[in-house]
C-alpha positions as CSV (number, residue, x, y, z in Angstrom):
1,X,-25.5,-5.5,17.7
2,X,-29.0,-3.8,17.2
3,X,-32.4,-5.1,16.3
4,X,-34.2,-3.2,13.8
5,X,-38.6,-3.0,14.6
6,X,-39.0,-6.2,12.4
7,X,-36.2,-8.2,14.5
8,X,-33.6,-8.3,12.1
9,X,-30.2,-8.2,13.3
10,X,-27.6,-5.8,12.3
11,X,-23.9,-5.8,13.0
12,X,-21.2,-3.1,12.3
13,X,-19.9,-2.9,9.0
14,X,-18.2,-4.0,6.6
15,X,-21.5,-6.7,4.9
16,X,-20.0,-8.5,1.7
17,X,-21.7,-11.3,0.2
18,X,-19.1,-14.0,0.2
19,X,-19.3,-17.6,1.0
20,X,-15.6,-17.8,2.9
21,X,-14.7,-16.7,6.1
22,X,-12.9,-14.1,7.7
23,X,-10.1,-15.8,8.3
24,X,-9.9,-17.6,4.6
25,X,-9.8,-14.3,3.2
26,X,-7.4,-12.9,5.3
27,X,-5.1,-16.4,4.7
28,X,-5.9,-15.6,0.9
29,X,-4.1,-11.9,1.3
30,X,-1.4,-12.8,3.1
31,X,-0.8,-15.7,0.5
32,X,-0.7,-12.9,-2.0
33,X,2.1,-10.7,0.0
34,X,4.4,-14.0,0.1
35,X,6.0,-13.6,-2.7
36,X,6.7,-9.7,-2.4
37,X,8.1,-11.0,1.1
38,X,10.4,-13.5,-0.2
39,X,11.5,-11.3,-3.0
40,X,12.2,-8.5,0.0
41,X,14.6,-10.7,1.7
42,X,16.0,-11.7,-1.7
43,X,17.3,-8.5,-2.2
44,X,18.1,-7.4,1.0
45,X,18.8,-10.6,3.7
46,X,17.2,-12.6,6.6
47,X,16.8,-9.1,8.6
48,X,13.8,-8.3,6.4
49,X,11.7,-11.3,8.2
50,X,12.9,-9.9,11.7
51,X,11.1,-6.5,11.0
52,X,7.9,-7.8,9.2
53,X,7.6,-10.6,12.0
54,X,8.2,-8.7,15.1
55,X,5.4,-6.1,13.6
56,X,3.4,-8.9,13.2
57,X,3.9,-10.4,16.4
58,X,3.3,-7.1,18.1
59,X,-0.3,-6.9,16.7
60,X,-1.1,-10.0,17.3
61,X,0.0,-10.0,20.9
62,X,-1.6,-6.5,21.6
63,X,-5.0,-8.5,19.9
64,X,-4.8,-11.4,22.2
65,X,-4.5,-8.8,25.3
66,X,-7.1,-6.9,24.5
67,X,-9.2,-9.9,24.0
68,X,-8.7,-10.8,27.3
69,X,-9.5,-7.7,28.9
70,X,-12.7,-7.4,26.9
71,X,-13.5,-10.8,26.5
72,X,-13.6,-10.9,22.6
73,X,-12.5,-13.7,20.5
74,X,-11.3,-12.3,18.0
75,X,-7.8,-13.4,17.8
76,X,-8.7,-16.0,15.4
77,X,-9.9,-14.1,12.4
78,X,-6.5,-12.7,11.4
79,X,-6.7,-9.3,10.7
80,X,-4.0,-8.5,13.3
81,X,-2.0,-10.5,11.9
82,X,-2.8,-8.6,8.9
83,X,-2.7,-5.4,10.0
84,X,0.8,-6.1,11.6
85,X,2.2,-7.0,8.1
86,X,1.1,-4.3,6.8
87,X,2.9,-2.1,8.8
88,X,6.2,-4.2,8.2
89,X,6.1,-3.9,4.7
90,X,5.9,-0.2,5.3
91,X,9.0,-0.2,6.7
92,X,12.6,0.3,5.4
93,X,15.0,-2.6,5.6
94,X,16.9,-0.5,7.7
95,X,14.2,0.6,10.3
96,X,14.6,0.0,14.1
97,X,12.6,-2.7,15.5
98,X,11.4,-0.6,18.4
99,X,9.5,1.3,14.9
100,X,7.5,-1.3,13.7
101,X,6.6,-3.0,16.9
102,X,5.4,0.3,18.5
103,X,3.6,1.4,15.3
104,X,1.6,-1.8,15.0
105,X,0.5,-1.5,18.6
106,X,-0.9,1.6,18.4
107,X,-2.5,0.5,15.2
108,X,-4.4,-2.3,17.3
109,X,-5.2,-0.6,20.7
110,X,-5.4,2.8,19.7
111,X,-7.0,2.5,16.0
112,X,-8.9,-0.4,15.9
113,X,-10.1,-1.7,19.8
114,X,-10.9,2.2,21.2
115,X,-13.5,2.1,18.4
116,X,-14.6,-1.5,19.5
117,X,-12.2,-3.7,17.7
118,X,-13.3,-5.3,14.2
119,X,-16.3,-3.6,12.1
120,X,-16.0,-0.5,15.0
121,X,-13.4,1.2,13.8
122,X,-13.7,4.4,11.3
123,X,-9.6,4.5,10.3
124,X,-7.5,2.3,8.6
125,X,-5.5,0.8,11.6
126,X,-2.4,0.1,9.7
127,X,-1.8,3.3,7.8
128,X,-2.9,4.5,10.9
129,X,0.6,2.8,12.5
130,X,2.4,4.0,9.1
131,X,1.8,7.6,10.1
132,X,2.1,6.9,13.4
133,X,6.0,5.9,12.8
134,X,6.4,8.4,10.4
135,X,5.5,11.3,12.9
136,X,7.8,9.8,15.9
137,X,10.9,8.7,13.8
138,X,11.0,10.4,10.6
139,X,14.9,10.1,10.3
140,X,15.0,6.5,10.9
141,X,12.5,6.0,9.0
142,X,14.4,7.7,5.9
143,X,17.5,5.9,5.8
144,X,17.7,3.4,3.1
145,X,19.7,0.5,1.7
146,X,20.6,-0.5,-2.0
147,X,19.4,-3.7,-3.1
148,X,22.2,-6.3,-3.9
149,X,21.5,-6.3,-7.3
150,X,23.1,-3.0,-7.4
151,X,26.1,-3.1,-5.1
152,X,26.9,-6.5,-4.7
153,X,27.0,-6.0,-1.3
154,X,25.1,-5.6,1.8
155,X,24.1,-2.5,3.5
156,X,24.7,0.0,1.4
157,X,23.4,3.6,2.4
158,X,21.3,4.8,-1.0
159,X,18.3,6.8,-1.9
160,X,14.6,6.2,-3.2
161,X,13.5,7.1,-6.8
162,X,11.6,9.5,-5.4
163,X,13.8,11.0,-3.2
164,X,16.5,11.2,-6.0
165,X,13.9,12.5,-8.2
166,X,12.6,15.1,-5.4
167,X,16.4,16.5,-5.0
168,X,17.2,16.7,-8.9
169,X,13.3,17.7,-10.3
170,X,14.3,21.6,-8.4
171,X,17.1,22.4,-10.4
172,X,16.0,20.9,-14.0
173,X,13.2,20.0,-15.7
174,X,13.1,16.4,-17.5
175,X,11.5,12.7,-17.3
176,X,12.1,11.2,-14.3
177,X,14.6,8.3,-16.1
178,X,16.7,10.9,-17.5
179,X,16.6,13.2,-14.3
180,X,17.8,10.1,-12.3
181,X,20.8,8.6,-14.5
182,X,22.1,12.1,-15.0
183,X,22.2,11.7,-10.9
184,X,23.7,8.7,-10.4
185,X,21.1,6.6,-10.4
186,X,22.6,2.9,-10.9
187,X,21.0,0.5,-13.4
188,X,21.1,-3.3,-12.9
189,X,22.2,-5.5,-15.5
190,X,18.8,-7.4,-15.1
191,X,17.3,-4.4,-16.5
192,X,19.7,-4.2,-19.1
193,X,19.2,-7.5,-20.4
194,X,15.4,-7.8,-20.3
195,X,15.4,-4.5,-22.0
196,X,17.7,-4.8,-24.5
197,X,15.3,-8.1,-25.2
198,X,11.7,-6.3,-25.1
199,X,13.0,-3.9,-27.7
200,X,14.7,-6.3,-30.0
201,X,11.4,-8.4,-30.1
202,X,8.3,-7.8,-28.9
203,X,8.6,-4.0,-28.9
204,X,10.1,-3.3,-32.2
205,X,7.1,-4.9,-34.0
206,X,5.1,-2.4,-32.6
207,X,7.2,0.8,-33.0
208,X,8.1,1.3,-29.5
209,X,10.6,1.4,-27.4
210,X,10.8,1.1,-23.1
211,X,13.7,3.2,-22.0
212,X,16.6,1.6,-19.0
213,X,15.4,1.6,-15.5
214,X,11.5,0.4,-15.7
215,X,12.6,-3.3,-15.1
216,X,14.3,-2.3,-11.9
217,X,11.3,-0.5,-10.7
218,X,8.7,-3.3,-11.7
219,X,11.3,-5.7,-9.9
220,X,11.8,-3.5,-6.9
221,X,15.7,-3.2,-8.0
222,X,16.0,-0.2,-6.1
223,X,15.6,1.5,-2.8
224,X,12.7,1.2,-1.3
225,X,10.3,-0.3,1.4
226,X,10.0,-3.5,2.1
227,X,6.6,-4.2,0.3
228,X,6.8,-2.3,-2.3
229,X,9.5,-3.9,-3.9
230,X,8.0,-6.0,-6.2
231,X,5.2,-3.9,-8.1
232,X,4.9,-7.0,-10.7
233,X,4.0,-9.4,-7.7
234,X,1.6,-7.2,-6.2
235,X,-0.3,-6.5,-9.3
236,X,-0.4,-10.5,-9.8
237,X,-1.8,-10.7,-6.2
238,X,-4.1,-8.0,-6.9
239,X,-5.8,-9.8,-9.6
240,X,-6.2,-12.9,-7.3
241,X,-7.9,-10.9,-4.6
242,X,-9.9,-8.8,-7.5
243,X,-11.3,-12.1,-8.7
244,X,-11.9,-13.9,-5.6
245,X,-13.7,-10.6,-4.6
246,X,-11.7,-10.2,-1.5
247,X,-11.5,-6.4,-2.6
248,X,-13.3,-4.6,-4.4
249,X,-12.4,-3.2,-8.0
250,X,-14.0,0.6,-7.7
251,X,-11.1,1.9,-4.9
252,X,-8.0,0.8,-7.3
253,X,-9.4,1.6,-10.8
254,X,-10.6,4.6,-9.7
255,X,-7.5,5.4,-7.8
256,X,-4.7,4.5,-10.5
257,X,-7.3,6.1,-13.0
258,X,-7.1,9.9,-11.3
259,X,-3.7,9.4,-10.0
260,X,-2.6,7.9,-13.4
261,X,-4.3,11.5,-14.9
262,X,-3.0,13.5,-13.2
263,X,0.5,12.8,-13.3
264,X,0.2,12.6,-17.4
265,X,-1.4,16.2,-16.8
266,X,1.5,18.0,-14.8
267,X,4.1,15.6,-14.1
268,X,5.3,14.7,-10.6
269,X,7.4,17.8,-10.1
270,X,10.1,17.1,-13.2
271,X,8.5,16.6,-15.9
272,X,7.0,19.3,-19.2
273,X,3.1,19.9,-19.0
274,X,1.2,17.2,-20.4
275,X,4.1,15.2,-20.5
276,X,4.2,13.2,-16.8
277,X,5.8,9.9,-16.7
278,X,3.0,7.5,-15.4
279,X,4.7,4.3,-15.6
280,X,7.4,5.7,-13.3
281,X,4.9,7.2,-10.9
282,X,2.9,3.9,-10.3
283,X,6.2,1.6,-10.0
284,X,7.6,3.9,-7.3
285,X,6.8,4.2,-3.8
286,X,4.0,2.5,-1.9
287,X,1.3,3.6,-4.3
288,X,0.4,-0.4,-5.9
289,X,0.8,-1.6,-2.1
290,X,-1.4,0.9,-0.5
291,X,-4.1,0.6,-3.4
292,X,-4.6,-2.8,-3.6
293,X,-4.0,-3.9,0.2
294,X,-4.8,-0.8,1.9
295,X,-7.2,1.6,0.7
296,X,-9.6,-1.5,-0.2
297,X,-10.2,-2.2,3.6
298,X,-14.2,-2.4,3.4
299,X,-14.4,-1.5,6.8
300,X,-13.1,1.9,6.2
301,X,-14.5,2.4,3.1
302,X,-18.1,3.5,1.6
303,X,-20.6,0.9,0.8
304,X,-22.1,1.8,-2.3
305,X,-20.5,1.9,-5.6
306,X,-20.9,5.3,-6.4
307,X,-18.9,6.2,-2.6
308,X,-16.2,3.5,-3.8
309,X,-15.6,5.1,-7.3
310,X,-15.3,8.6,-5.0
311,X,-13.2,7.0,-2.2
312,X,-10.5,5.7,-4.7
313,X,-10.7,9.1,-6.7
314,X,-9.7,11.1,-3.9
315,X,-7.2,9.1,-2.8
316,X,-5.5,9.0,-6.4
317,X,-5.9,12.6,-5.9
318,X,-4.6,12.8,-2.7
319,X,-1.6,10.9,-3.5
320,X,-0.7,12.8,-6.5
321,X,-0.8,16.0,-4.6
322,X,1.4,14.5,-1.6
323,X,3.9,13.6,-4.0
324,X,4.0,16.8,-6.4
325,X,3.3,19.2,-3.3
326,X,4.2,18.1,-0.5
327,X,7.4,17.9,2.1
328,X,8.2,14.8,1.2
329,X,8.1,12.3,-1.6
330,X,5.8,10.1,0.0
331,X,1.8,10.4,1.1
332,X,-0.1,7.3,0.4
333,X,-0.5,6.3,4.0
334,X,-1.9,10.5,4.4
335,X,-4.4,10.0,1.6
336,X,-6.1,7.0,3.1
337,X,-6.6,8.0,6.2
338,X,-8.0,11.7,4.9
339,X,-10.4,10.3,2.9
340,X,-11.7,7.6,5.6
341,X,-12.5,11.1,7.7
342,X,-15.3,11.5,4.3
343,X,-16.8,7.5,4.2
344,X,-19.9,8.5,6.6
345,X,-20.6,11.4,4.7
346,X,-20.4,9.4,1.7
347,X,-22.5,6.8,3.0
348,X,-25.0,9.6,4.3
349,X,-25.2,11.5,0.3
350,X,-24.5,8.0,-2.0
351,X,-26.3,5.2,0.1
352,X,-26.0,1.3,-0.3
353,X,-29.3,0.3,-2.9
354,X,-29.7,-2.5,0.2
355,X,-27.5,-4.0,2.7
356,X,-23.9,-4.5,1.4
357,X,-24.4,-8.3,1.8
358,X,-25.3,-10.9,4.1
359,X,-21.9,-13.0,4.4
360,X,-18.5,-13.1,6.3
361,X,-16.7,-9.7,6.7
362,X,-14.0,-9.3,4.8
363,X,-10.7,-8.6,5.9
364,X,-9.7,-5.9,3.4
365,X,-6.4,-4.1,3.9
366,X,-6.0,-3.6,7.8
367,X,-9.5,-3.4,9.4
């Protein structure tokens, strides 16, 4: 903490005028993620809680230590605990335990306390511990389970959307839906029913009709990790969080605005020009997790609005290239921690019009 020449004090970032606490905010986040959580072990048993708790407990453990070799108190707050969700949800529901424990202590003592703990640090701790698994164990961490829904039955080896999609998209060109059912790709009768329903009522007054498969990946009827299963849950939360001003609106809008865009423009790897299936391309993956909880974290993000609007753009950006470009089928986790290398530049060009508040710090996605 610094005084400036009039004796005002100044902590580290993130400043947010809000009248609750760290920790209420952070409670208030991790309300929203419940019902993902519970819908996780829905679909694919008790073992979900095991991963997402033992990453949890890892952070916060590796918190508490730290504390006591530095003297902090910072245990309390909850962004550890957080942070160490997080990291869970990132997981598959197959993943080895060592994974998510040893990813969510780097993401504590490397990310976040080298840097000086809360407010210090310049990355994104959990998709910091997201990468960080993703480098060491990239085979067990692409091994994936079918959802009950679809086999009946536990443990059943399957792939993502996007991985099915990635295989079939570089032999023929087609929507994604089509691409996949030509491939195997199983349908619940969920989705059949609520379907069959939207098009007999609501959707024939308006001339439209919503193809098989969409229901499964707004219910996270598929293969997947474990928090983004439930898109419809998260985007619920996300309005709870939006209004409360936990997060701010500029990163996501921006975000699913250029991704959304771009992926109308030229497709995620399958699709005709001009012709890119963006209801597919938001429902699948990590892309309404990371937005929401992630790439919102104010302390790795700009201050002003103008840096927000820019911060979420790129990452909309990023992801979309990750995903049509890249090795793999995923990126989100890559595309927040790129573009929180650019937030002091963007906080040197587009300044703050005055401090960014005089409250609480926010918890935001893992800082």
């Amino acid at each position: 903490m610094s005084a400036n020449r009039r004796g005002l004090l100044v902590s580290s970032a993130p400043f947010v005028h809000v009248r609750e606490s760290t920790t209420t905010l952070v409670l208030l986040v991790l309300i929203c993620l419940v019902p993902s959580l519970g819908w996780a072990v829905f679909l694919f048993g008790v073992d979900v809680l095991l991963i997402v708790g033992l990453s949890a407990v890892a952070a916060v453990a590796t918190e508490a230590s730290l504390n006591l070799l530095r003297g902090r108190r910072t245990l309390l707050d909850g962004t550890a605990l957080l942070t160490g969700v997080l990291i869970g949800f990132s997981m598959p529901p197959s993943a080895p335990l060592h994974v998510p424990i040893l990813s969510s202590v780097f993401a504590i003592a490397v990310v976040k306390w080298s840097f000086g703990g809360l407010g210090s640090n310049w990355m994104n701790p959990a998709m910091a511990g997201v990468v960080f698994s993703h480098i060491n164990w990239p085979g067990s961490l692409s091994t994936w389970k079918a959802p009950r829904f679809l086999t009946g039955v536990d443990g059943v080896s399957a792939v993502t959307p996007l991985g099915l999609l990635r295989n079939a998209s570089g032999h023929v060109e087609g929507l994604p839906m089509d691409l996949l059912r030509d491939a195997g790709y199983r349908i619940s009768g969920l989705d059949k029913g609520i379907t069959a329903w939207l098009n007999d009522v609501p959707l024939s007054r308006l001339g439209a009709r919503l193809p098989e498969g969409y229901v499964d990946l707004a219910l996270g009827i598929r293969p997947g990790s474990l928090g983004e299963m439930a898109g419809l849950f998260l985007l619920i939360g996300s309005i709870i969080l939006i209004a409360r001003r936990a997060v701010r609106w500029e990163i996501p809008a921006a975000c699913a605005a250029v991704f959304g865009v771009l992926v109308r423009l030229f497709g995620t790897g399958s699709e005709p020009l001009f012709s890119g299936d963006v209801l597919f391309a938001l429902f699948t993956g990590s892309f309404l997790l990371v937005t929401f909880f992630c790439a919102t974290d104010p302390v790795t993000s700009p201050m002003s609005r103008p840096g927000l609007i820019l911060y979420g753009s790129g990452v909309g950006a990023l992801v979309f290239l990750f995903r049509r470009f890249g090795a793999g089928p995923e990126g989100t986790a890559y595309a927040v921690i790129l573009m929180n290398c650019l937030v002091s530049w963007m906080d040197a060009v587009l300044p703050a019009a005055g401090f960014r508040g005089r409250g609480e710090r926010l918890p935001g996605g893992a800082g």
